[in-house]
Each structure stands twice: as structure tokens, then as C-alpha cells.
C-alpha positions in Angstrom: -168.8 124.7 156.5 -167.7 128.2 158.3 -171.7 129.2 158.2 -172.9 130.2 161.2 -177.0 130.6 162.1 -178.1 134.1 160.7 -180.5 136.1 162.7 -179.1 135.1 166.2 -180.8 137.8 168.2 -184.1 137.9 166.3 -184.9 134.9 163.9 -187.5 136.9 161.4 -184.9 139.0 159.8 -182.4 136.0 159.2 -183.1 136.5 155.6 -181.6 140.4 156.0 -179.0 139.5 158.4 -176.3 140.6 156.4 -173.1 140.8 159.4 -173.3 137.9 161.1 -169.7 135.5 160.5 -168.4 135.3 156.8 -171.6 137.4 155.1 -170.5 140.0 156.8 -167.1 140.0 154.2 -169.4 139.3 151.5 -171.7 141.9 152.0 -168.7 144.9 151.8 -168.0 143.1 148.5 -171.5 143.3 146.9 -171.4 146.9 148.2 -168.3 147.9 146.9 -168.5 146.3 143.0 -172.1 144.4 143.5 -174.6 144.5 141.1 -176.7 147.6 140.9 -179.6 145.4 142.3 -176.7 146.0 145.9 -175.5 149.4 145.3 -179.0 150.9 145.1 -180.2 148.7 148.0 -180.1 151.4 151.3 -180.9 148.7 154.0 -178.0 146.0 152.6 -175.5 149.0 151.2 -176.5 152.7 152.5 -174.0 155.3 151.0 -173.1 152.8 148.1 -171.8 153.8 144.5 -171.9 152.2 141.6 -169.1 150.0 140.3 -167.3 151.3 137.7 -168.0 147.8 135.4 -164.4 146.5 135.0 -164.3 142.7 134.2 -162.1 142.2 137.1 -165.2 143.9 139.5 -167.8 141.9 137.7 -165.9 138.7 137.9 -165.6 139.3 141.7 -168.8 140.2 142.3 -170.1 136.9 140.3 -168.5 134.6 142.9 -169.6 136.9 146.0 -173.3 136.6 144.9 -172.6 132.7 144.7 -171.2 132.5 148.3 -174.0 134.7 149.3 -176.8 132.6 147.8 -174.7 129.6 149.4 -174.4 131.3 152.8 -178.0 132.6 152.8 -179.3 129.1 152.0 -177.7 127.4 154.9 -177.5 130.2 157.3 -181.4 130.4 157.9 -182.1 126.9 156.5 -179.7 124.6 158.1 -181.5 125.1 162.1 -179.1 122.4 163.1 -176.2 123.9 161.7 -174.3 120.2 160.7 -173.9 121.2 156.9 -177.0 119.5 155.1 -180.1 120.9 154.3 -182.8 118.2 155.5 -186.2 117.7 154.1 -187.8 118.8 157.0 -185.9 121.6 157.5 -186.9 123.1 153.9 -190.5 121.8 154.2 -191.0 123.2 157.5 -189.8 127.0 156.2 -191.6 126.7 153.3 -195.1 125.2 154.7 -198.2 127.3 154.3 -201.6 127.2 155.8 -203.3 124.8 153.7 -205.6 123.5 155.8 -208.7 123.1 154.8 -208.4 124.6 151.1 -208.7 122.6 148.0 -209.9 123.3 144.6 -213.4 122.3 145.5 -214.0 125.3 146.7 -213.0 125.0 150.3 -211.3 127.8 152.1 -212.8 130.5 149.4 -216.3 131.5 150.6 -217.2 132.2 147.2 -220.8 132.1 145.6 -222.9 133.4 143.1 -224.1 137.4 143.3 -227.4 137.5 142.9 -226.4 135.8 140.1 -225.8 139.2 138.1 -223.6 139.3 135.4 -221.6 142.2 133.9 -222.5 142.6 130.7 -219.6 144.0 127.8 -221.4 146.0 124.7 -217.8 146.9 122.7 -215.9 149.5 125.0 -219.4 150.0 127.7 -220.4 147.7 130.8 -223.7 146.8 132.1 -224.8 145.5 135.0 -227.3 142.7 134.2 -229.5 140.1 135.9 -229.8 136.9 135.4 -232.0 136.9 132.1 -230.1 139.8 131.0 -233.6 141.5 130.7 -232.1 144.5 133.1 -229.4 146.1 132.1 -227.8 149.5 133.8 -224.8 151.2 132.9 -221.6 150.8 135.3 -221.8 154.0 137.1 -218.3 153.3 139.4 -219.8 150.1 141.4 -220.3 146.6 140.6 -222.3 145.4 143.5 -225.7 147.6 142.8 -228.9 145.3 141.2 -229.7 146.2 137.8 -233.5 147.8 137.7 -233.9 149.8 134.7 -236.1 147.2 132.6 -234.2 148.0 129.6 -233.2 144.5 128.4 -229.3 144.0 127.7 -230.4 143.3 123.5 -231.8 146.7 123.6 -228.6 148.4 124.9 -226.8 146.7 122.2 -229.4 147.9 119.3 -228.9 151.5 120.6 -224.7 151.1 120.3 -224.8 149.3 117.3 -222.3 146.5 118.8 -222.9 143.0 119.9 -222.4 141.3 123.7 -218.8 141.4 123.7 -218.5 139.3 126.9 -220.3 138.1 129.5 -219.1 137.9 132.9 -220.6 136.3 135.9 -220.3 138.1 139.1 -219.1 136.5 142.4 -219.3 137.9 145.8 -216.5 136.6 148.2 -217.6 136.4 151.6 -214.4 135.0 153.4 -211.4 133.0 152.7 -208.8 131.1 154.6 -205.4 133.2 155.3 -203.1 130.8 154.1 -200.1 133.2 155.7 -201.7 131.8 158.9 -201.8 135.4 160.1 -199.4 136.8 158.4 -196.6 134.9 160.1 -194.4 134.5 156.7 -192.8 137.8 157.3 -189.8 135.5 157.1 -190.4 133.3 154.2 -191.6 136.8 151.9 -188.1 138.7 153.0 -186.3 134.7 152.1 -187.6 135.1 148.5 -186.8 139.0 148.2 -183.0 138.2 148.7 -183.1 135.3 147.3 -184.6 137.3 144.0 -181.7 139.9 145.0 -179.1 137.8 144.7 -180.4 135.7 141.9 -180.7 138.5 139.4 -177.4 140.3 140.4 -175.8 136.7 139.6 -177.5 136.5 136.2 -176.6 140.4 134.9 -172.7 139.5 136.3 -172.7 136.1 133.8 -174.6 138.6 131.2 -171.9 141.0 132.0 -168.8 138.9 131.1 -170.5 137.3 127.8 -171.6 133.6 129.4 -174.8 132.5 128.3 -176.9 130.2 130.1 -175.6 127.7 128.1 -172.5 127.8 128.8 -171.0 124.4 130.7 -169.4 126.6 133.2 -172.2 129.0 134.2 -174.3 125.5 133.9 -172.0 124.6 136.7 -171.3 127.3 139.0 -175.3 127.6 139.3 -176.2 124.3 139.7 -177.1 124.6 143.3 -179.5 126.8 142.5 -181.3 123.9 140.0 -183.7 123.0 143.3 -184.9 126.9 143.7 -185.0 128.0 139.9 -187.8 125.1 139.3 -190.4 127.1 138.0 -193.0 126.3 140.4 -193.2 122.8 139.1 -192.7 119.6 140.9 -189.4 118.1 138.6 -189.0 114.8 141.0 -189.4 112.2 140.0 -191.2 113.4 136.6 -190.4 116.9 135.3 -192.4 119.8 135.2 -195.3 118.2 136.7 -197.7 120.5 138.6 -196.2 121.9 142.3 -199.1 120.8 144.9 -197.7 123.5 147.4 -198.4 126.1 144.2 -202.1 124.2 143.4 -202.9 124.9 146.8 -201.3 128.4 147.1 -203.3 129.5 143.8 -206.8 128.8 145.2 -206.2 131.9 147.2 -204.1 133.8 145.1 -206.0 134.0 142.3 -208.6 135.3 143.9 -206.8 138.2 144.9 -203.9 138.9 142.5 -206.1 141.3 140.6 -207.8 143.3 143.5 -208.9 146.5 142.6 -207.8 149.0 145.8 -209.2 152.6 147.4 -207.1 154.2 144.5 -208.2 152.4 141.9 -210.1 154.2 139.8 -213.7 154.2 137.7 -212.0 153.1 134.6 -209.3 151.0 136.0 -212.0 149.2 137.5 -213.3 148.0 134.7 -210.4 145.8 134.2 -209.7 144.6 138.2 -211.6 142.0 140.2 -211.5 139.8 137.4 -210.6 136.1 137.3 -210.8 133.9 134.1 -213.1 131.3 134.1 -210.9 128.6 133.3 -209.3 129.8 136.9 -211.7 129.9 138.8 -213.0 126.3 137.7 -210.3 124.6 137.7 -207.8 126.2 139.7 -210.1 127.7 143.0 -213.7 126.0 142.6 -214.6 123.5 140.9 -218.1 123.3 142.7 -219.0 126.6 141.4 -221.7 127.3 137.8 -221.0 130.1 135.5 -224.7 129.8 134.9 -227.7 130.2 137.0 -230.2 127.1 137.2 -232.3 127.7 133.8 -230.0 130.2 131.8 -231.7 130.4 128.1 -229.5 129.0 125.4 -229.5 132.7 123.9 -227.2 133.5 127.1 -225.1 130.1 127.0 -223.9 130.6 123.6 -223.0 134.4 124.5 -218.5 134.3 124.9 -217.6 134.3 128.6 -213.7 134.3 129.5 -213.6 136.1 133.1 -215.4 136.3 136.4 -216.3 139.2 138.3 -215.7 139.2 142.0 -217.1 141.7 144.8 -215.9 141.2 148.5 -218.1 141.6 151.7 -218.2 144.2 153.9 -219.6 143.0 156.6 -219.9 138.9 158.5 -222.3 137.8 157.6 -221.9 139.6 154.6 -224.9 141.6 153.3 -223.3 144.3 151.9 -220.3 144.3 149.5 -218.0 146.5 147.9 -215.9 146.5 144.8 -212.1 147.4 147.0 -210.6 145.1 149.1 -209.4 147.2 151.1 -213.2 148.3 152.5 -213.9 144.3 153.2 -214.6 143.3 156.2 -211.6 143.4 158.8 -210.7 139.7 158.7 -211.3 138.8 154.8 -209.2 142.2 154.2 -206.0 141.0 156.3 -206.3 137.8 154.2 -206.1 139.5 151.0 -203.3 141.7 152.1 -201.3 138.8 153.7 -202.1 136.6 150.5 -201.0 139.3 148.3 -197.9 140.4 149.9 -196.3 137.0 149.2 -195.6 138.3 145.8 -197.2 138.4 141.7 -194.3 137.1 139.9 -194.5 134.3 137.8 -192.2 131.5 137.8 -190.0 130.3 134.8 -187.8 127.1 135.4 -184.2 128.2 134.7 -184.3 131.6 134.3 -182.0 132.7 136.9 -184.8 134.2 139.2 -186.1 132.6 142.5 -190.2 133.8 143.4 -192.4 132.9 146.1 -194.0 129.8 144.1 -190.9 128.4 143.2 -190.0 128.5 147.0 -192.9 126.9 148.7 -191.7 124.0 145.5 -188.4 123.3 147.0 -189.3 120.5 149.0 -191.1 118.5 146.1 -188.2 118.8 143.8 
């Protein structure tokens, strides 16, 4: 095929090897009339300029980003180098550490805090207890136990609103680092250029007027069919759920949100949070959004998210409302879980993310 192995000399930054053999040719044609998504890029194209946006450029540039996505796709992919992608040669670049984790709650650490809930009275927040029978303003931290003896009914007489929501809190003690140590480096920098490229190929088809209906952009991107799944699992049946994404969103959903040391008061209020439906069906399914003997008063009150505080100390006795202040190993689990990327996935839109990747090798 005229692809040789990218990242010859250090394997991890195959994904950004951008000289080796024929990419080198293609990379001084993305950064001489690439997309913007190249021009602007100082590690792929320092010193670049932006095209000037003839047809003849963009047209160019179109079939350099498919010869890029072809070459990137085979160059750290094919570890044999004989011209076809194996299963085990996808499965084993996309595998995570999932070990141990399911959606019964294994791998998460997570249990109920003091089973406290926060309490929403239209735009305030409480901290209750379990009978709601204490109820203390937020005051910039989630994890203190409510003590005033003023019940939550009377804080909503004295505002002149009702409960808006009620949300249970969780504290999360530890959970498995499904990066197994952050050793993805490689996989993460796969999906950034493959996001690179992707999107520089759909804005050049934009560009020259071919929708993505057309039978010829249809065509021309067809090998990209496999990566563009939407995290779903389209073989044999389509858009069936992706068990590499199942297992990938018990953790991630658990730290997609995570409020940080810069986040503030009032941008707190709206971090940390996980909705129910979540955190049941998607992370623990062993878990109650109710403590043992709730009063029907409090079960009929509207409950859509979760609250969840992290430990900041094993075995964790004291907790904190920042990720980044949890305890040294449950922190570098967060940060290696959340550096794999937020985007969501839509089959077919052009665009390649992290959970479409770790899909490849169902589909």
C-alpha cells in the first residue's frame, strides 16, 4: 500500500507523526491550502497561512484529508504492516480497562451520604437530612450535615415557593481508572486527529456545495462508515447499544460534570450532578434514591439529578465538593477518565470522538 509504520522511534505519538514516508507529502498539502482546522494547528503546520479558498485549493485539500485519514488509519493500526486492518489489531488499540466495572455498581465506590439530600426551593439550595426536617442554606459546600432544626417545609413557607427538586447526595469514595493509568496517551491523541481530519474533510465537501447526500461524497467517505458509528454497535443489528461505550459510561458519567478548584459558589450549584436515570441505569443499578423509610411526603417530591461529593482521604472520612482536592488516586482517575474527551457521538456526521472509537471493533 506505500504506508509505512508511523511513530518508528517512539510509538505514543504515532497518531502526530506527521513526516514519516508519504504523510510527510500530505502534511505540506494540508499546510499549504488545508482546512483552517491545519493552518491554525502550530504542532502539524507552525508558520502556516490561510488558504485563500479557491475551488481548485479546496478540491485539493478534500482528497489530502482522505489520504491522510487513509494513511493515519493504517499507519498506527496496521502493526503488521500487510495492508488489512485485523480485528485484533483494532480491538487491541481501542481496549480499555474494564475490568471489574459493570453497571451494578462495580468499579464506582459509590454510596449514599449520610443520606442527605440537596434540597431546591425556586432559585435557593438547602442542604437537608434525610427527613428533610433540617434544612441549611448552601453556604459554598455540599459535604457539611444540615443542623439548624428548621424543617425544609418551613424554608419553603418563608420564600413563598415549593420543593423544586430534590436531589440525593452521593459521596464517591474510589473508582476504577479505566485508562489503566493513564496509558491511552495514544488512543486520546488517535481520536484528536482523527476529529482533525474528519471535520477539515466535512467543511472541504461544505465548501464545494456536496451535501452528505450526495452519491459521491457517500462514496469517497465510506471508509470512514466503521469510525463515524455513533457510539453504537451497527453489526449485525443497527444502532444497538456499543458495550465498549456501556462500560466506558459507568465511569464517565461520574465525572463528566466535575466541578474543579476554579469553579465557583454559583457555578457549583449546577456541577457534581448526575441524573438519576444515569446513575441507575447507566453506573449503579444497586444503588436507592431513597433511604430505608423515606415518608411518602418526600417520595412524591420531583427528583431528576444526583449530587455527588468525592473523598479526600482512604478510607474516606472526609470529602470535598472539587475533584481536584480528592484523594491522590481517585483524583488521577478522574483526570485520566476525563481527558478521553466530552463529545457526544452522532452516527454519520462527519466527526470521529472517543466513544465512537473504542466502537470500532463491534461494528
Amino acid at each position: 500500500m506505500g504506508i509505512e509504520k508511523l511513530g518508528p522511534d517512539d510509538p505514543n505519538s504515532a497518531p502526530t507523526d506527521y513526516s514519516t514516508g508519504n504523510r510527510g507529502y500530505i502534511t505540506k498539502a494540508l499546510c499549504l491550502i488545508g482546512a483552517d482546522t491545519f493552518t491554525s494547528s502550530s504542532s502539524r503546520c507552525p508558520g502556516a497561512s490561510p488558504r485563500s479558498g479557491l475551488s481548485g485549493e479546496i478540491e485539493i485539500s478534500l482528497f489530502a484529508n482522505i489520504a491522510d485519514l487513509i494513511y493515519l488509519n493504517y499507519g498506527v493500526l496496521d502493526n503488521d504492516s500487510n495492508g488489512t486492518l485485523s480485528d485484533s489489531e483494532v480491538s487491541d488499540f481501542t481496549k480499555l480497562q474494564t475490568d471489574g466495572i459493570s453497571v451494578d455498581g462495580m468499579g464506582t465506590g459509590l454510596a449514599a451520604y449520610n443520606d442527605n439530600f440537596e434540597v431546591v426551593i425556586g432559585t435557593s439550595h438547602f442542604i437537608a437530612n434525610s427527613t428533610l426536617t433540617n434544612c441549611d442554606a448552601y453556604d459554598n459546600n455540599y459535604t457539611v450535615n444540615p443542623s439548624s432544626g428548621i424543617p425544609c417545609a418551613v424554608r419553603a413557607g418563608q420564600l413563598g415557593e415549593s420543593i423544586t427538586e430534590l436531589r440525593p447526595i452521593f459521596k464517591l469514595d474510589n473508582m476504577t481508572d479505566i485508562t489503566a493509568g493513564g496509558t491511552l496517551n495514544k488512543l486520546v491523541s488517535m481520536v484528536s486527529e482523527l476529529t482533525m481530519i474528519s471535520t477539515a474533510l466535512s467543511s472541504d465537501f461544505d465548501a464545494l456545495g456536496i451535501s452528505s447526500e450526495n452519491s459521491i461524497r457517500k462514496q469517497l467517505t465510506s471508509g470512514l462508515n466503521k469510525l463515524d458509528n455513533g457510539a453504537k454497535d451497527n453489526n449485525p443489528t443497527a444502532n444497538e447499544a456499543c458495550l465498549g461505550v456501556i462500560l466506558f459510561d459507568v465511569m464517565f458519567l461520574l465525572v463528566k460534570n466535575a466541578a474543579d478548584n476554579d469553579t465557583t459558589a454559583s457555578e457549583m450549584k449546577s456541577e457534581n450532578l448526575i441524573s438519576t436515570d444515569d446513575l441507575i441505569n447507566a453506573v449503579d443499578s444497586s444503588l436507592s434514591l431513597l433511604p430505608a423509610g423515606a415518608s411518602d411526603i418526600i417520595k412524591e417530591l420531583p427528583m431528576s439529578s444526583a449530587r455527588i461529593v468525592y473523598a479526600t482521604n482512604s478510607p474516606g472520612t472526609t470529602y470535598t465538593d472539587s475533584y481536584e482536592k480528592a484523594e491522590s488516586s481517585l483524583y488521577e482517575a478522574m483526570k485520566n477518565t476525563r481527558s478521553l474527551g466530552t463529545e457526544d457521538s452522532v452516527t454519520g456526521d462527519g466527526k470521529v470522538t472517543f466513544r465512537e472509537l473504542i466502537c470500532v471493533p463491534e461494528n
